[in-house]
LOLODO-332962 format. One record per atom (N, C-alpha, C): atom name; residue number from 0; x negated, z, y negated. Coordinates in steps of 0.2 Angstrom, whole numbers. Layout:
  gunu  lodren     c1     c3     c2
    CA     NUM      X      Z      Y
...
//
This chain:
  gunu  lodren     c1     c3     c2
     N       0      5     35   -101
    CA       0      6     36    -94
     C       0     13     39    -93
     N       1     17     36    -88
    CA       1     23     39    -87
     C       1     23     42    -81
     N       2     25     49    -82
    CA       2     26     54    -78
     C       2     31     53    -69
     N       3     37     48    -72
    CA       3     39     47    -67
     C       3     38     43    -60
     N       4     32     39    -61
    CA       4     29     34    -59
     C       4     23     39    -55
     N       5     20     44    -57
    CA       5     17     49    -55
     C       5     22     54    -48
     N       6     26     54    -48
    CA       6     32     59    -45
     C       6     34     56    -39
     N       7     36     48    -41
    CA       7     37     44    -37
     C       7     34     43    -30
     N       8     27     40    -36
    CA       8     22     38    -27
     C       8     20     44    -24
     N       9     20     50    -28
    CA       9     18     54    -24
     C       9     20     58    -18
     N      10     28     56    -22
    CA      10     34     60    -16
     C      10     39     53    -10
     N      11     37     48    -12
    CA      11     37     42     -6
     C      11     32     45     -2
     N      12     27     45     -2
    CA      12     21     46      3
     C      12     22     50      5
     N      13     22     56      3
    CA      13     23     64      5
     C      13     30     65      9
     N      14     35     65      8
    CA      14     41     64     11
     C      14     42     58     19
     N      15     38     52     16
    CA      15     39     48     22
     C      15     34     49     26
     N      16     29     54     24
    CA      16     24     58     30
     C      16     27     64     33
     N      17     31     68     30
    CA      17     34     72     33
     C      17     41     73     37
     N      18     40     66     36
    CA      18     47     65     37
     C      18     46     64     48
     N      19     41     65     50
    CA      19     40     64     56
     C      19     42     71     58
     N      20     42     74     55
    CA      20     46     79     58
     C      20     50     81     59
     N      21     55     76     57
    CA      21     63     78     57
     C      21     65     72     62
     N      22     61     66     62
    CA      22     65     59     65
     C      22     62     57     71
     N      23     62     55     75
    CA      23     61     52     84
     C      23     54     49     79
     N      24     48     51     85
    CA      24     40     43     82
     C      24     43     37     84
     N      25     46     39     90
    CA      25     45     34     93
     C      25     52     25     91
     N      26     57     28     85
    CA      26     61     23     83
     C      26     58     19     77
     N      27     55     13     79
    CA      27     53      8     77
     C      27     54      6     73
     N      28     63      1     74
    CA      28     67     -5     73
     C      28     67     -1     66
     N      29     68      4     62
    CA      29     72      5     57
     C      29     65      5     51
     N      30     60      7     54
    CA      30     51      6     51
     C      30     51     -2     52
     N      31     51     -4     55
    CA      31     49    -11     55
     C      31     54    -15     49
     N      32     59    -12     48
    CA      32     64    -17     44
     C      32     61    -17     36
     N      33     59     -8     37
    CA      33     58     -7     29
     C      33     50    -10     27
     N      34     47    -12     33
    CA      34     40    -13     33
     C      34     39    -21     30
     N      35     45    -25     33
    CA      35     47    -32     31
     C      35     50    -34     25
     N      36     54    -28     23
    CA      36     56    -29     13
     C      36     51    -27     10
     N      37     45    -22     13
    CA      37     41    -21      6
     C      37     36    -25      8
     N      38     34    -28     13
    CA      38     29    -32     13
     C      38     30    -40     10
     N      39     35    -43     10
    CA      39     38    -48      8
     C      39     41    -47     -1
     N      40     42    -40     -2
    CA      40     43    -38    -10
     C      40     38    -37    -14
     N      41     31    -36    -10
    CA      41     25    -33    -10
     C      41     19    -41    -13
     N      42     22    -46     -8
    CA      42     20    -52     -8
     C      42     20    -56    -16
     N      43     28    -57    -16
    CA      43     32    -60    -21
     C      43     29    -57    -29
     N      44     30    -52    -30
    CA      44     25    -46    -33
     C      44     19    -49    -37
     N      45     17    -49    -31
    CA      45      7    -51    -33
     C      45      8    -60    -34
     N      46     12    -63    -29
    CA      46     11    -71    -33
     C      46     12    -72    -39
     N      47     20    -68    -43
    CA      47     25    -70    -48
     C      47     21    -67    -55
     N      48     17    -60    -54
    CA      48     16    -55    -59
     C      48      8    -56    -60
     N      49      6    -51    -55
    CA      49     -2    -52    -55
     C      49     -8    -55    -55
     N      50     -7    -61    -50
    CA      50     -8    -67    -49
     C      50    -10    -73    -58
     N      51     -5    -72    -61
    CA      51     -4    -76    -66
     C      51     -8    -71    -72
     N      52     -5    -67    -72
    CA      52     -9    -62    -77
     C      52    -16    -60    -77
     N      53    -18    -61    -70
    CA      53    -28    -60    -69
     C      53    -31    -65    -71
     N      54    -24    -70    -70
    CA      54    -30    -78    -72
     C      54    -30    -79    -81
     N      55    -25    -77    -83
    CA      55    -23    -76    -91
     C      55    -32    -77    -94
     N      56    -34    -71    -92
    CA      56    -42    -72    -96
     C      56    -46    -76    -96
     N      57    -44    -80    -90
    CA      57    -48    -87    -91
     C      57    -57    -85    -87
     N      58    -57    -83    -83
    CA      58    -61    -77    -79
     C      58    -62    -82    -71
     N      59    -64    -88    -71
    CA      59    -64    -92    -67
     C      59    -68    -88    -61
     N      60    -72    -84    -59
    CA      60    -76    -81    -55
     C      60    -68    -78    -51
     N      61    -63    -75    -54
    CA      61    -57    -69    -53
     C      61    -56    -70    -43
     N      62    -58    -77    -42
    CA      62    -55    -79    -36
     C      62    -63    -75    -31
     N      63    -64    -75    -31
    CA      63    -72    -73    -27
     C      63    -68    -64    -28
     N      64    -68    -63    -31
    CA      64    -63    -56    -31
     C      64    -59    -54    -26
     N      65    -55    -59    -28
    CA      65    -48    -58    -23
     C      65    -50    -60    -15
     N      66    -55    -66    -15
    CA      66    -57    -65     -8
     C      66    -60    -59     -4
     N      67    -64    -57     -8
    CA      67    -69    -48     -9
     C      67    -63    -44     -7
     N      68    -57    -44    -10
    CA      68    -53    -39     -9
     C      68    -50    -38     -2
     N      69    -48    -45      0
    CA      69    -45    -47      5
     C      69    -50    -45     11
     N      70    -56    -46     11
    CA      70    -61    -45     16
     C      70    -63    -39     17
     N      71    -62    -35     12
    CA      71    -63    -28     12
     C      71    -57    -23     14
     N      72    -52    -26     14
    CA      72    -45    -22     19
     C      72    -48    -25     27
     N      73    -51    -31     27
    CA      73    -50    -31     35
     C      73    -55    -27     36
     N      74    -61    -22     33
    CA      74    -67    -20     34
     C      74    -60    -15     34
     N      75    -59    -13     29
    CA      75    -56     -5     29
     C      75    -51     -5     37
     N      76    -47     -9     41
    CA      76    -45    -10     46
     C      76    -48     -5     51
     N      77    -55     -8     51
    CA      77    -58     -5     57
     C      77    -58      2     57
     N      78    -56      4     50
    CA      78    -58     12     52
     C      78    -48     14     53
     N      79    -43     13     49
    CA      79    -37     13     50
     C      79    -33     11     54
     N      80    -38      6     57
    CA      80    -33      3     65
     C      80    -24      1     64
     N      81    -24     -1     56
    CA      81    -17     -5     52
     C      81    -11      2     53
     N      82    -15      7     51
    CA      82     -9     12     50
     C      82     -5     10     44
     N      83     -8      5     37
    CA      83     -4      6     31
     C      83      0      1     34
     N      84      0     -4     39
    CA      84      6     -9     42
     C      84     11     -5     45
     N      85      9      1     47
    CA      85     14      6     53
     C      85     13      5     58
     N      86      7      3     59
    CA      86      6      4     65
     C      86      4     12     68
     N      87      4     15     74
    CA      87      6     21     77
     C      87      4     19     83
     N      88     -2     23     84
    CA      88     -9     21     91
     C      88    -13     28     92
     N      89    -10     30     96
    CA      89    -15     37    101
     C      89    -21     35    100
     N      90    -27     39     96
    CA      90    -33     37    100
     C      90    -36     44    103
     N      91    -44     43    105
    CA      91    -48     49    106
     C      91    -51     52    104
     N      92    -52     60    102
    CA      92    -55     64     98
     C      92    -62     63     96
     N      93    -63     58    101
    CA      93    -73     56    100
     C      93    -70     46     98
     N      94    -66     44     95
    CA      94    -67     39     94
     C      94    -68     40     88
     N      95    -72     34     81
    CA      95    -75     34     78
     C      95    -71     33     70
     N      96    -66     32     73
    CA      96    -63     33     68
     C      96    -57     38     65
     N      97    -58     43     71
    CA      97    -51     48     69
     C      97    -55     56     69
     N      98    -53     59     63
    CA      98    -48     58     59
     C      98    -50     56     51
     N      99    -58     57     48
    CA      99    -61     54     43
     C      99    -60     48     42
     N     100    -62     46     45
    CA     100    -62     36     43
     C     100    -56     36     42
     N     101    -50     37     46
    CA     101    -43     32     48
     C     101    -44     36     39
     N     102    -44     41     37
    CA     102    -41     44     31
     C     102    -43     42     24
     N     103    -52     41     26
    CA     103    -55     37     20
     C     103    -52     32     20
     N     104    -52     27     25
    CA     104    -49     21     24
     C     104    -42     20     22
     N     105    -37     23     21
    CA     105    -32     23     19
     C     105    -30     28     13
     N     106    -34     30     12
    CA     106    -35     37      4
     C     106    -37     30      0
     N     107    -43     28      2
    CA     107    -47     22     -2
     C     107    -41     16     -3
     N     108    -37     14      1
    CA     108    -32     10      1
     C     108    -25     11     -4
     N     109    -24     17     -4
    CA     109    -20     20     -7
     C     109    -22     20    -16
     N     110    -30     21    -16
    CA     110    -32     25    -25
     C     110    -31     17    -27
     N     111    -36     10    -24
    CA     111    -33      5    -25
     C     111    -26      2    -27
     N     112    -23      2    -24
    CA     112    -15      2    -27
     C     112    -12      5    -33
     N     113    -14     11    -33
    CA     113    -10     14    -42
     C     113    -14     11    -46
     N     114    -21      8    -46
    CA     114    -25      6    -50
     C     114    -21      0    -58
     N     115    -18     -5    -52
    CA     115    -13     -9    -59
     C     115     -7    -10    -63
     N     116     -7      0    -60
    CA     116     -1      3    -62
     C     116     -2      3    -71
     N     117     -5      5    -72
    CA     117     -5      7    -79
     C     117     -6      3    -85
     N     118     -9     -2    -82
    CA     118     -9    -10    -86
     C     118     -3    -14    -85
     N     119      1    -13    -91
    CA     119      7    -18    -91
     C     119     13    -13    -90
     N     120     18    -16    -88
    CA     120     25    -13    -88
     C     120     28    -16    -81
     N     121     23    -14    -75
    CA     121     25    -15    -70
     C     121     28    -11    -64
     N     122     37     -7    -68
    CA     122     39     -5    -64
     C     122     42     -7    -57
     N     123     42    -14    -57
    CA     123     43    -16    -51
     C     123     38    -16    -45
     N     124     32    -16    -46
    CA     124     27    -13    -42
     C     124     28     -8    -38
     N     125     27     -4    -43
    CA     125     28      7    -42
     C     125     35      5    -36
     N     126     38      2    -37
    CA     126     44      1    -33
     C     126     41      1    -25
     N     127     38     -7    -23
    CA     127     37     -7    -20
     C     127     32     -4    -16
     N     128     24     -1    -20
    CA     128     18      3    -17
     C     128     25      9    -16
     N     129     29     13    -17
    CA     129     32     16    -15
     C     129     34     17     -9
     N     130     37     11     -7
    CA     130     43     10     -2
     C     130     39      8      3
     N     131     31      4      0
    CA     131     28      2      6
     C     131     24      9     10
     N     132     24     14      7
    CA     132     20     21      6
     C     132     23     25     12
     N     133     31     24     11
    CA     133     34     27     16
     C     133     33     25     24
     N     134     32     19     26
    CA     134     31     19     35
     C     134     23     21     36
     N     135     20     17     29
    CA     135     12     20     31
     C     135      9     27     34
     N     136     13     31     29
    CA     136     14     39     28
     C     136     16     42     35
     N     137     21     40     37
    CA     137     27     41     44
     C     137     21     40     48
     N     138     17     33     50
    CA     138     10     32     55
     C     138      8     37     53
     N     139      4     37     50
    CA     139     -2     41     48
     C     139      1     48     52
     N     140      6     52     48
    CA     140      9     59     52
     C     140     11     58     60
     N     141     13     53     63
    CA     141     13     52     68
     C     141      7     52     74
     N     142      4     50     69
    CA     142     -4     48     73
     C     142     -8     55     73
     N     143     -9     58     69
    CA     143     -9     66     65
     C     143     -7     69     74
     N     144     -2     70     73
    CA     144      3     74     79
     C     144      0     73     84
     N     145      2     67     87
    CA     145      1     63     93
     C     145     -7     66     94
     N     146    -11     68     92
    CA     146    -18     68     94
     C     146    -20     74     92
     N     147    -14     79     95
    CA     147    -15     87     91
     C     147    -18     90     88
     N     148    -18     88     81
    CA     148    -19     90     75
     C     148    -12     93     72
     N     149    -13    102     70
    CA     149     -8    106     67
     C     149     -4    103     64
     N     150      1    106     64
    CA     150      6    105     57
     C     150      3    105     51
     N     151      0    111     52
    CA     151     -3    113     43
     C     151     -8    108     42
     N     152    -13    107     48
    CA     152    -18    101     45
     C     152    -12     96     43
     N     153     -9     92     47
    CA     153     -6     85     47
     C     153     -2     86     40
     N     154      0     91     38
    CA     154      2     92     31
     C     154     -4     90     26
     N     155     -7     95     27
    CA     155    -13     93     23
     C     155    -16     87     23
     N     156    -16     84     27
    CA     156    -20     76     27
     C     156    -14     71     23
     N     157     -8     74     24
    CA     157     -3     68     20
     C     157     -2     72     15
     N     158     -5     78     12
    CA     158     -5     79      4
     C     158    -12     76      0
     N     159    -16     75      4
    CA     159    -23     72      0
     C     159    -19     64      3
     N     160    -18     61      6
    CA     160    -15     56      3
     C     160     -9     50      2
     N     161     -6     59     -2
    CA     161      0     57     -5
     C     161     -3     58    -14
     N     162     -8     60    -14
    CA     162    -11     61    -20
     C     162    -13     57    -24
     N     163    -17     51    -20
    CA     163    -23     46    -19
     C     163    -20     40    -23
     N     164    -12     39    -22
    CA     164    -10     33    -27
     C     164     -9     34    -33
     N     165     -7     40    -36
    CA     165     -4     43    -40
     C     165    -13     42    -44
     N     166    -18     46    -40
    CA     166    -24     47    -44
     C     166    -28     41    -46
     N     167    -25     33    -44
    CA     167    -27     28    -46
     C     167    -25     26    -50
     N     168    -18     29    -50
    CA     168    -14     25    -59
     C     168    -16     31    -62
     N     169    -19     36    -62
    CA     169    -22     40    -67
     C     169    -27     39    -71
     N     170    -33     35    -65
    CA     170    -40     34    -66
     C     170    -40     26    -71
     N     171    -35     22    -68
    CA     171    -35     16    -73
     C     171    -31     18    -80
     N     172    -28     21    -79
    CA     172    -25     23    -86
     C     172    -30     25    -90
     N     173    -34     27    -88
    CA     173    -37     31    -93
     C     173    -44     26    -94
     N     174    -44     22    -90
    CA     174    -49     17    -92
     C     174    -46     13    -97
     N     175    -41     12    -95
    CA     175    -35     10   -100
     C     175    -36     10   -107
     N     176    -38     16   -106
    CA     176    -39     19   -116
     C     176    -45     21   -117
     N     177    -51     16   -114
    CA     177    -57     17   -114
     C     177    -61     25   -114
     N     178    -57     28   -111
    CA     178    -61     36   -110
     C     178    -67     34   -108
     N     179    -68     27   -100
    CA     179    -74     26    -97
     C     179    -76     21   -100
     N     180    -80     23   -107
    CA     180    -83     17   -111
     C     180    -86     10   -107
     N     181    -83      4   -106
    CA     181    -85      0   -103
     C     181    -83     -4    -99
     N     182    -79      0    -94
    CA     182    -77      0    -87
     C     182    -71     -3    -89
     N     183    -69     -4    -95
    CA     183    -59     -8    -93
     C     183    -64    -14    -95
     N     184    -69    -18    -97
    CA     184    -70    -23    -98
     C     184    -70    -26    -91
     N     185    -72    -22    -86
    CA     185    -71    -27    -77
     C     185    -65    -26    -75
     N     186    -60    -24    -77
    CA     186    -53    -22    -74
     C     186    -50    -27    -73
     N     187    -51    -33    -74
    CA     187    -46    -38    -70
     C     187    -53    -41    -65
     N     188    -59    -41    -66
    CA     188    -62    -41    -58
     C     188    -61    -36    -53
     N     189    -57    -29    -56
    CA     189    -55    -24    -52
     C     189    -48    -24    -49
     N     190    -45    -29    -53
    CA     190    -38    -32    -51
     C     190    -37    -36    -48
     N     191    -45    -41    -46
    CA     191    -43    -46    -42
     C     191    -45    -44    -35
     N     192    -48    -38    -34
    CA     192    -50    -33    -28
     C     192    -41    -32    -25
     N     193    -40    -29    -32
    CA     193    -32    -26    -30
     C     193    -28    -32    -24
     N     194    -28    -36    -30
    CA     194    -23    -44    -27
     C     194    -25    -45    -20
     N     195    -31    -45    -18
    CA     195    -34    -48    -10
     C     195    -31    -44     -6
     N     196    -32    -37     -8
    CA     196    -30    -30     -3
     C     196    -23    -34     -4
     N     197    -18    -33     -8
    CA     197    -11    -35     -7
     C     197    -10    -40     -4
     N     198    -12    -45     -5
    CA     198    -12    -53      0
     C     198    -14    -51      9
     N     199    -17    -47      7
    CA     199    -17    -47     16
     C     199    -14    -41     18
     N     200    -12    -36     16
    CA     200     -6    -30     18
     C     200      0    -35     20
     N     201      2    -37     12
    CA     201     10    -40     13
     C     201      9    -46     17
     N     202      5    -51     18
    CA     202      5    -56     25
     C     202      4    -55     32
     N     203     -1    -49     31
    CA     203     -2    -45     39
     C     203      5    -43     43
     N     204      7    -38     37
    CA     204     16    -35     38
     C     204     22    -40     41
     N     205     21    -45     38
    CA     205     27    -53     39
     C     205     26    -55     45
     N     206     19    -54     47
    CA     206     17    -59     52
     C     206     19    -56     58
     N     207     17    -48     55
    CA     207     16    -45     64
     C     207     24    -40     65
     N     208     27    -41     60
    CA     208     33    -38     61
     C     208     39    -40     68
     N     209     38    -46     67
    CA     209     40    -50     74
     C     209     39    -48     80
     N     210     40    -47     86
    CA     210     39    -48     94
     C     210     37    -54     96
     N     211     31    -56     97
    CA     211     32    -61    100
     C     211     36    -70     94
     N     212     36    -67     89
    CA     212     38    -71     84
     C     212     45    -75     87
     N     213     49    -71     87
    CA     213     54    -71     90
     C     213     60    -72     83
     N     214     66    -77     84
    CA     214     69    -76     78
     C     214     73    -68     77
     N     215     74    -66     71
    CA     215     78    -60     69
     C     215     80    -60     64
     N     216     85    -58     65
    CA     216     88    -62     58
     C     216     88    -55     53
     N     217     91    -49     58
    CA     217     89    -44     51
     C     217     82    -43     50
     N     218     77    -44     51
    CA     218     70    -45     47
     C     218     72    -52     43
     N     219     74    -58     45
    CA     219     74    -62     39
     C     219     77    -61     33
     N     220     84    -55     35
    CA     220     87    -52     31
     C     220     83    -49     26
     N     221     80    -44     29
    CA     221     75    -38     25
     C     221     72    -43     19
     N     222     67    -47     25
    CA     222     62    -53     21
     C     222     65    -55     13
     N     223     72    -59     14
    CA     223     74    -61      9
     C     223     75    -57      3
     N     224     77    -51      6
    CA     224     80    -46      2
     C     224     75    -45     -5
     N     225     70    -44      0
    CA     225     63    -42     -4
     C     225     60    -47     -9
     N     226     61    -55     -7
    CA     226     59    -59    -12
     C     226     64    -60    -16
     N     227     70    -60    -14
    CA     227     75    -61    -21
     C     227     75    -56    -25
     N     228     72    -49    -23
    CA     228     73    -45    -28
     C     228     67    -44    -32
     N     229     62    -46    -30
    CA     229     57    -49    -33
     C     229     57    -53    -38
     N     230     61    -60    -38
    CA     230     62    -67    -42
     C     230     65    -64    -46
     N     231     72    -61    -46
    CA     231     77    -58    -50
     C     231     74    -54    -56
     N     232     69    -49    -53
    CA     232     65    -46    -58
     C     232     61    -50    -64
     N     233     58    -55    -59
    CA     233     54    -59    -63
     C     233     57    -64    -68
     N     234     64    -68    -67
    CA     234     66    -72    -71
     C     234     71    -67    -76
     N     235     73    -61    -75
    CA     235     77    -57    -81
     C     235     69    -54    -87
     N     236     63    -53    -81
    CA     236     59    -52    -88
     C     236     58    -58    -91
//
């Protein structure tokens, strides 16, 4: 297990949650550009690495997975209301899913992610759940605020989960090296969970980043950036 990867996601999250405290909620343009490189980096990612390597096992069921995954982020939606997109929405202190659910549902989102860290040598990944960590994190503390909850809670809610991704490349590492007798022989039914959840983060991001799907050329910019740094990655390994 490398320690750095540890530090990282933990301090993208924690940083880009706290970071609502130093910069306007209300400036978008600069969130939305970074939301269109990692979701488009995020994308590339999972087609070029993950994708190929789940199917490797010859595990023909893998796709009923990946649809399970997919389907299970729109369920987790209902309670997050697309905070991990960046999105930033007031709600009511009696609606049903603030502040527990939006948290589980994006704590659970987050342990998910570190999970296919630990299998393989996918620092390209850690890059991007990183980068994507950042606007999510900014929502999330934004949303915190806006619906006066404390500093100190709003702290605390973005340390448990800034914690959450870090503690999923913990949990499969260590299935990793069969501590949990058993449980690494479904890890690539665990990974095709992963890949759905990714499929629809990174294509939700692409779609909705636009106004009115309007052209933009710096999001196309962003877009591009993300998939050539993606491919580059992939044809030098």
């Amino acid at each position: 297990m490398e320690n750095w990867k540890l530090i990282l996601l933990f301090a993208s999250a924690f940083l880009g949650g706290t970071g609502i405290f130093l910069f306007k909620r209300d400036n978008t343009q600069r969130l939305k550009l970074i939301l269109s490189f990692s979701g488009a980096y995020l994308f590339a990612i999972t087609v070029l690495h993950l994708m190929p390597e789940v199917y490797e096992a010859g595990d023909h069921s893998i796709g009923l997975f990946i649809l399970g995954g997919f389907l299970l982020q729109i369920l987790m939606e209902q309670f997050s209301e697309g905070i991990e997109h960046g999105h930033i929405h007031k709600h009511s202190h009696a609606h049903y899913a603030f502040p527990f659910g939006i948290m589980f549902s994006l704590c659970l989102h987050a342990f998910l992610e570190g999970m296919p860290l630990a299998q393989g040598h996918h620092n390209e990944l850690v890059f991007g759940i990183a980068l994507h960590h950042i606007p999510a994190a900014f929502a999330l503390g934004s949303v915190l605020l806006q619906n006066q909850i404390s500093k100190v809670g709003t702290i605390l809610f973005l340390l448990i989960f800034a914690v959450m991704c870090p503690l999923g490349y913990f949990i499969s590492y260590e299935i990793g090296q069969g501590v949990f007798a058993g449980i690494d022989t479904y890890f690539d039914r665990i990974m095709g969970v992963v890949i759905g959840i990714f499929l629809h983060i990174s294509t939700t991001i692409l779609f909705e980043s636009s106004v009115d799907h309007r052209f933009n050329l710096k999001k196309v910019i962003a877009v591009l950036l993300g998939v050539g740094i993606a491919l580059a990655g992939f044809l030098i390994h």
